[in-house]
Each structure stands twice: as structure tokens, then as C-alpha cells.
N, C-alpha and C positions, 0 to 999 in steps of 0.2 A: 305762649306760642299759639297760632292759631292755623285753623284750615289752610288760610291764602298763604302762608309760609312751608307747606304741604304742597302746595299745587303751583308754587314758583319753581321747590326742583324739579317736581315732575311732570310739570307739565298739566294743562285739565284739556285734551285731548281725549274724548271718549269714542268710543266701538259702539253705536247704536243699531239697534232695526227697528223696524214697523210693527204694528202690533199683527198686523196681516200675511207677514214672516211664519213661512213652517218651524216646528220645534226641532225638525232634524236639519234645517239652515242657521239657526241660532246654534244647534252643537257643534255644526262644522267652525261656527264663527269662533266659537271657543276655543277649540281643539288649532284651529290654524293661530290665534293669537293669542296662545296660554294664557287665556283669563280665565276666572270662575264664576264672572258674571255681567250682565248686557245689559245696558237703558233699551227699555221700550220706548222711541217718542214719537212725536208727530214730525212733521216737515221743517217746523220751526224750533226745533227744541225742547217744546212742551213736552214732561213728562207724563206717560203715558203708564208705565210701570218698570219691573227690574224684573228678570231672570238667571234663578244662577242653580250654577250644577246642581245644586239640593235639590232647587223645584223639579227639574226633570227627571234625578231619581225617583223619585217622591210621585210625580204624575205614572213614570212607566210603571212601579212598584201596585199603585192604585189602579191602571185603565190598562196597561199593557204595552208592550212594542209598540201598539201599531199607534201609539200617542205621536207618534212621532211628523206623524203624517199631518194632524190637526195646526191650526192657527198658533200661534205662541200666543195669543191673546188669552185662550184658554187655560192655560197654564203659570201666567204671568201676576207677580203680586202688583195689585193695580192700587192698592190706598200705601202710596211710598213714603218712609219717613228721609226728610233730607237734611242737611246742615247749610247752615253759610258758609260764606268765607270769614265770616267776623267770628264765629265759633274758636272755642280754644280746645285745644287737646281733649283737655279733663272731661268736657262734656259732651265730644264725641265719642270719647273710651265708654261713657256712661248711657249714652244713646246704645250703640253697639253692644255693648252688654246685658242691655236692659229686653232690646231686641231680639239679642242671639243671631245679630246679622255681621256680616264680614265684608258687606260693602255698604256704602253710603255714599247716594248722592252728592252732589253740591249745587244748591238752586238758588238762582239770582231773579227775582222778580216770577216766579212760576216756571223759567226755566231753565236747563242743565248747562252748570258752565263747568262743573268736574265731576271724576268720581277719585274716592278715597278707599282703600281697603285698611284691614285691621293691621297688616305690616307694613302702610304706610303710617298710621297713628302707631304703632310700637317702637319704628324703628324713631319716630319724630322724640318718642317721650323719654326711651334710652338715652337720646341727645342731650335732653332738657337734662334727667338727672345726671350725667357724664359734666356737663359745662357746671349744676351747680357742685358737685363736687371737688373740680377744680376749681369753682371760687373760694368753697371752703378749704380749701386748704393753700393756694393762697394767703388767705387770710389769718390763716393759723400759725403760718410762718413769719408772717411780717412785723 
């Protein structure tokens, strides 16, 4: 199984801002679209960076409330690691893990054509082993 079989059910419809977005317009973006985390891009899709509720605890924890008020550019991780669509499960789990991140891009030539969370890769690999377990036994009956 790979990404693009991830992002056929759900869609690769991302939530973007600019990197020139306040930090307290990105938390509203949050909070009104229950995500935990936003592409930075430019106009054209270029990825620009990612923010997600960690960095903002993380920034107000360090600088204060009034972080809130500054650029998101400030506060945004700008060297992104992303996946294809040709990637398979196992080493997105492995990126994501490796990272400590719970969202992951999806970039097609430099730019954002999805994003994936870690309960989109769990609930995809739940699948995987659910289908081969009914192959095996199947198989064991026949």
C-alpha cells in the first residue's frame, strides 16, 4: 500500500497560509478546522514550511504570549521532510517515527499535492494487516 491509496479516500485537499500569516491566524486556522497542523507555502504550492500545535506551545513556552502576535515564519519548521505518493506505508511509519512528527507532507515535483497524519498511516496499516489476515485464514481453510 502506498501514500496515493491514502489520499484517494481522503482526499489531498490541504489548509495552507503564508508564511507572512500571524501565529495567532494559524491557531485560529486550527482550532476552526480541528487540525494539528498547517503547510506554509508560497502562491503556487511551493513548500515553504509546516506548523503544528507543538511548535506553538514550544514558541509561547520559550518567547511568551505575546509570540502570537509575530510572523508564523518565525516559528515555522522551514527544512520539511515530505513523502511521495509512490512511498508505501512502512516507510512513512519509518520517516514519522524516525522524525517524531505526526504530519507529513506529500510533494510532487517541489510541491504540496497532500498531507498525511499518523492516523491516516495507522488506520491504512490496521487495514493491511486485517485483509492479510483474512487471506490467511482463507487459506487455511481451503
Amino acid at each position: 500500500m502506498t501514500v496515493a491509496s491514502i489520499l484517494a479516500d481522503k482526499g489531498n485537499k490541504v489548509i495552507t497560509h503564508g508564511s507572512d500569516s500571524s501565529v495567532l491566524t494559524v491557531l485560529d486556522t486550527l482550532a476552526v478546522h480541528k487540525i494539528g497542523a498547517i503547510m506554509i507555502t508560497k502562491g503556487n504550492m511551493e513548500i515553504e514550511g509546516i506548523v503544528s500545535e507543538r511548535d506553538i506551545v514550544r514558541a509561547i513556552a520559550r518567547d511568551g504570549v505575546e509570540i502570537v502576535n509575530n510572523s508564523v515564519s518565525t516559528i515555522m519548521t522551514g527544512n520539511v521532510i515530505t513523502c511521495s505518493e509512490s512511498d508505501t506505508i512502512n516507510s512513512v511509519m519509518e520517516k514519522m517515527s524516525a522524525g517524531r512528527f505526526r504530519h507529513l507532507p506529500v510533494a510532487k515535483d517541489g510541491k504540496l499535492v497532500g498531507l498525511i497524519s499518523i492516523g491516516d498511516v495507522v488506520k491504512r496499516k490496521i487495514e493491511q494487516i486485517e485483509q492479510e489476515a483474512e487471506a490467511m485464514r482463507e487459506y487455511i481453510t481451503q
